[in-house]
C-alpha positions in Angstrom: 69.9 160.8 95.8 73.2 159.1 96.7 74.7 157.6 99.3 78.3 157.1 100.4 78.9 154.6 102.8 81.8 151.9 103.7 81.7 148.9 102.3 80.4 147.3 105.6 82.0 143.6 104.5 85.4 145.0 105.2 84.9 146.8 107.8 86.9 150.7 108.6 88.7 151.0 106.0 87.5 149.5 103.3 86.8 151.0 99.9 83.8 153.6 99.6 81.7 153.7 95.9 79.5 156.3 94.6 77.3 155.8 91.8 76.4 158.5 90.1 73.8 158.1 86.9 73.7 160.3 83.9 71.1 163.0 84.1 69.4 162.2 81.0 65.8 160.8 80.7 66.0 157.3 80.4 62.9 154.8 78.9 61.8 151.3 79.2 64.2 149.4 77.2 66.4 152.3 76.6 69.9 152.7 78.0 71.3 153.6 81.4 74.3 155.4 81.5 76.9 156.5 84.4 79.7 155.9 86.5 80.6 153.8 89.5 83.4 156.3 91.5 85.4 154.2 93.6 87.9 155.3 96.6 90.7 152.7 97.8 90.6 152.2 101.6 93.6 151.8 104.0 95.0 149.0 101.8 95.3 147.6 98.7 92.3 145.5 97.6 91.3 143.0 94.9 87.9 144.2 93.3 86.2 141.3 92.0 83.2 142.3 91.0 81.0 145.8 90.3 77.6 144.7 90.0 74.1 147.0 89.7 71.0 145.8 90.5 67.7 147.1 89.8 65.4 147.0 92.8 62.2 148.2 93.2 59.2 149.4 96.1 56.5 146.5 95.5 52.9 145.4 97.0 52.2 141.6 97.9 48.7 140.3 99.0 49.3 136.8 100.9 46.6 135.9 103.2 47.5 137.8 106.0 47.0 141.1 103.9 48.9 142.8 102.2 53.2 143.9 102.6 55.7 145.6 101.1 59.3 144.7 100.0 62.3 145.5 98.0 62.4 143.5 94.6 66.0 142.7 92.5 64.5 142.8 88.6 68.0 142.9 87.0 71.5 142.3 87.8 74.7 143.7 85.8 78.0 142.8 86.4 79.8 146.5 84.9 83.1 146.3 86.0 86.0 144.5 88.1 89.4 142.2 87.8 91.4 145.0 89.1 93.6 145.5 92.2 92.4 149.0 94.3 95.6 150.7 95.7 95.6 152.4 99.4 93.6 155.9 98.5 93.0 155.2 95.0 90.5 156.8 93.2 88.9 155.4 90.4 85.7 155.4 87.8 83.7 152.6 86.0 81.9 154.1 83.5 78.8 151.7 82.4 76.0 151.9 79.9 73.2 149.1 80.5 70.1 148.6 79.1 66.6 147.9 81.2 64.2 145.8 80.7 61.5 146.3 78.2 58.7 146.3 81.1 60.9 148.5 84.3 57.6 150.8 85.5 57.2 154.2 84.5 58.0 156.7 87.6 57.4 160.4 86.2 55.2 161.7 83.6 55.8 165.5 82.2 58.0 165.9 85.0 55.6 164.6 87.7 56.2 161.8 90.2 54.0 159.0 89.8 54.8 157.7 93.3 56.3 154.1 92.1 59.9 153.7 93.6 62.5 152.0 91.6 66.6 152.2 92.7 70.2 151.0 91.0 72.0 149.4 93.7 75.5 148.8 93.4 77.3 146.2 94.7 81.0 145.5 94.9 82.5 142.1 95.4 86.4 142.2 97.3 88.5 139.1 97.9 85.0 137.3 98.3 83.4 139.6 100.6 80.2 141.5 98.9 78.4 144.4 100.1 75.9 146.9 98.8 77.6 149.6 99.1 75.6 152.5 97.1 71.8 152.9 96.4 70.6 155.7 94.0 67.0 156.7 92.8 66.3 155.5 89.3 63.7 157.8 87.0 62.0 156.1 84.0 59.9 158.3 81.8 57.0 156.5 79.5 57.7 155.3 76.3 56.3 157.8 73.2 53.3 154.7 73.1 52.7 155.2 76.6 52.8 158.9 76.8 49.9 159.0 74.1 47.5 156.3 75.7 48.1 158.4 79.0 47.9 161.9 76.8 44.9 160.8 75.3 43.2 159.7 78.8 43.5 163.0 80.3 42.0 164.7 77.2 38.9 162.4 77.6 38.5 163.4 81.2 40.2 160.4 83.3 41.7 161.6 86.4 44.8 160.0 87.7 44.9 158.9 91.1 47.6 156.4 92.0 50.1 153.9 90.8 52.1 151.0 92.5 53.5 147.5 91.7 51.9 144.6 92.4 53.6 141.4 92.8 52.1 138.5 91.0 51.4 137.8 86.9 49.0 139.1 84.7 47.7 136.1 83.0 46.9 136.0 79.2 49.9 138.2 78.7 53.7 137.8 77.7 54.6 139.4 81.2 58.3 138.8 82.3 58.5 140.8 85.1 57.5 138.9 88.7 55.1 142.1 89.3 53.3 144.7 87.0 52.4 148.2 87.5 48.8 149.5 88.2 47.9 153.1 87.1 44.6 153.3 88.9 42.3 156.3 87.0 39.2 158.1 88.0 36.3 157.8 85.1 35.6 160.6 82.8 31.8 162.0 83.2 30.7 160.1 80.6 31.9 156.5 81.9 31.3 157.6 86.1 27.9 156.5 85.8 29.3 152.9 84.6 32.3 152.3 86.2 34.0 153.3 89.3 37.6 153.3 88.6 39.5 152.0 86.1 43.4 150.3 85.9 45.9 150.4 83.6 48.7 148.4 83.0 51.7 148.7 80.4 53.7 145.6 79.5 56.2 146.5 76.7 58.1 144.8 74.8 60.0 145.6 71.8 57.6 145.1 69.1 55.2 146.9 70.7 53.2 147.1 73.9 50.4 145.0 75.8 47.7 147.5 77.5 45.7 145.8 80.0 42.5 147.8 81.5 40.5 146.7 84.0 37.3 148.5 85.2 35.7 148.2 88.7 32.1 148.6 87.5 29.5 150.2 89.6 26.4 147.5 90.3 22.9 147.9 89.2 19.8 146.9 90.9 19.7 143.5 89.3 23.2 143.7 88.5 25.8 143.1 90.7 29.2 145.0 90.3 32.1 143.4 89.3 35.4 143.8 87.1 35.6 143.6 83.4 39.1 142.5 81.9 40.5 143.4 78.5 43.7 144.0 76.6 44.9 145.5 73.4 48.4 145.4 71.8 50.0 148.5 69.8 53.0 149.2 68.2 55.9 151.7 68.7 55.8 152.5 65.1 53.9 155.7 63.8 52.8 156.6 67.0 52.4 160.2 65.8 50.1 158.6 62.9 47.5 157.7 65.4 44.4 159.4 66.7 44.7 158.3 70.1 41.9 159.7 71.8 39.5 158.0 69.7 41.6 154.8 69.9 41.3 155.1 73.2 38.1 156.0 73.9 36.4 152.9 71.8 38.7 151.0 74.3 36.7 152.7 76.8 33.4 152.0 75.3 34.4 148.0 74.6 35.2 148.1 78.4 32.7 149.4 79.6 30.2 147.3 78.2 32.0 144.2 78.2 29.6 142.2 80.4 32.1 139.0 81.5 34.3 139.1 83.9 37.0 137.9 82.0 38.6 135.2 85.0 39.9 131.8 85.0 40.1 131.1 81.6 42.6 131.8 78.8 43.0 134.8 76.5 39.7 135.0 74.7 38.9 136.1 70.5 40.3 139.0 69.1 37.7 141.9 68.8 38.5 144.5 66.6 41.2 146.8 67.0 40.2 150.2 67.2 41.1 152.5 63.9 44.3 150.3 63.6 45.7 150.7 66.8 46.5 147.0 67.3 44.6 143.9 68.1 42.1 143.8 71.0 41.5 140.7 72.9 39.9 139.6 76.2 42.0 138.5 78.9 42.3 135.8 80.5 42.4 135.5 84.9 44.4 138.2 86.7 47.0 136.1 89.0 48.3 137.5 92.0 45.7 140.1 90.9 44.7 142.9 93.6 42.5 145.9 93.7 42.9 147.8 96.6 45.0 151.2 96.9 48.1 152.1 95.9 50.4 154.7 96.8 47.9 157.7 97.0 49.3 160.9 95.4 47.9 164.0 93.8 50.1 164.3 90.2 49.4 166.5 87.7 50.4 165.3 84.4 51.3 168.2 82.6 50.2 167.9 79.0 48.4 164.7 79.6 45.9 166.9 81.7 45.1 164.0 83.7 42.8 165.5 86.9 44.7 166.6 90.0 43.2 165.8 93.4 44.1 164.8 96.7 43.6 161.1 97.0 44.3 158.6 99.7 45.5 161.2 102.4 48.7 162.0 100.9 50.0 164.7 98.1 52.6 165.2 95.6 55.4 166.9 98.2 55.0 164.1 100.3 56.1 161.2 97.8 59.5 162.7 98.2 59.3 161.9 101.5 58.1 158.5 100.4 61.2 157.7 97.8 63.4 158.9 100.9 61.7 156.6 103.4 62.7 153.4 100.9 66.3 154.5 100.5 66.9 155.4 104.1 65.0 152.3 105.3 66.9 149.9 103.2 70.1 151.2 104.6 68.5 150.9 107.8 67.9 147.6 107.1 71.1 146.2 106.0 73.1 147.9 108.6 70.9 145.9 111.1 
């Protein structure tokens, strides 16, 4: 998706820039390749600066509700220092790498419904404008693919997934929001919890998995949310017999009894067949637990359970990703 528009600082006749990014899949942490086409306008121009920005789609609950808005996560300055003649073309190729925890947007192929962008902006004799904005695709990390993998083997259905501003606590979090992959319970855990969500923090020793359950409530027990998290490692992924690492996770969270707020990061339990070190986590800030961005996926391999949740399916999250682009535009221009 890209969009070619005048760099609205200047005014008619000003440079135009088109962004183009490399078609090839790119991971959290990995590299980000491309290149930033530039065409000279009706004179010559000084281009100071060729920044990219990462933005992305993200929830906020305030005490009003709740509200959407565009968040910058990362800024690179990729090119500049050069004087743009009348109708010159030229290209910035740039390679930059994202941040360990950017959100995952696809799996196998399928949208996941969480929208992230590269904006570019370009700075001219002091005036700046965003002049490009261009969908960004992020595909799990081989960690992640397997703890997801492994999910829809043991009969967890997916059913949404959006960022939510605010800080995990107990974690090494860097990001101002998280992403929430909100499942559906497996038959053997419906009867215990109602839904579950998941949250990957990576970093590049390894990666933080934070689960959350909403439990279902008992006659004498009332139903509330259990808290845990467990660490892994990107090494020997392949070594690792994630569906019953995950599924003792499952078990551990399902039957862990405290609610797991306002206090710190609790003992380490012990970490499934070497899968890392579990612990109990300490209070979710910012937390929320309402819906997120409902969409029917299926998840190819990971055989995570398709369904139509929260009145809206898979065609329509294109719709969605076009809504953001078009309504930032919208936005500026205003």
């Amino acid at each position: 998706m890209v969009f070619k528009r005048l760099l609205g600082a200047l005014g008619v006749g000003g440079p135009t820039v088109d962004t183009v990014l490399d078609p090839a899949s790119v991971l959290p942490g990995g590299t980000l390749t491309g290149q930033v086409h530039i065409v000279g306008g009706k004179a010559d121009f000084e281009i100071e600066h060729i920044i990219l920005e990462l933005v992305a789609r993200v929830e906020a609950e305030h005490e009003g509700g709740e509200s959407e808005g565009v968040v910058a996560f990362d800024r690179f300055t990729v090119g500049g220092g050069f004087r743009l003649a009348e109708g010159e073309q030229r290209s910035v190729p740039f390679s930059v790498v994202l941040p360990w925890e950017t959100p995952v947007t696809e799996l196998h192929g399928q949208s996941l419904g969480v929208v992230l962008g590269v904006r570019t902006e370009l700075s001219v004799a002091g005036a700046k404008d965003k002049g490009d904005l261009d969908e960004l695709t992020v595909s799990p990390l081989p960690v992640q693919e397997a703890v997801l993998e492994a999910l829809g083997g043991l009969g967890f259905g997916f059913k949404s997934a959006d960022l939510e501003y605010g800080r995990i606590g107990g974690t090494g979090q860097r990001l101002p929001f998280y992403q929430e992959i909100e499942l559906l319970p497996s038959p053997r855990y419906a009867q215990q919890v109602n839904e579950i969500e998941l949250t990957f923090l990576a970093n590049p020793g390894g990666v933080e998995v934070v689960l959350e359950a909403d439990k279902r409530g008992g006659f004498l027990s009332p139903g509330h949310d259990a808290l845990t998290r467990f660490t892994v490692s990107h090494d020997g992924v392949r070594q690792q017999d994630w569906p019953a690492i995950v599924d003792g996770w499952m078990r551990q969270l399902a039957e862990h009894r405290s609610s797991g707020y306002g206090g710190p990061v609790g003992h380490d339990s012990p970490a499934p067949l070497g899968s890392g070190h579990g612990h109990e986590a300490g209070h979710h800030e910012g937390h929320r637990s309402g819906p997120g961005v409902g969409t029917a996926v299926a998840a190819g391999a990971a055989g995570l359970a398709v369904g139509v949740v929260g009145g809206m399916v898979a065609a329509e999250v294109v719709d969605e990703v076009g809504d953001f682009f078009e309504g930032d535009e919208e936005e500026e221009e205003g």
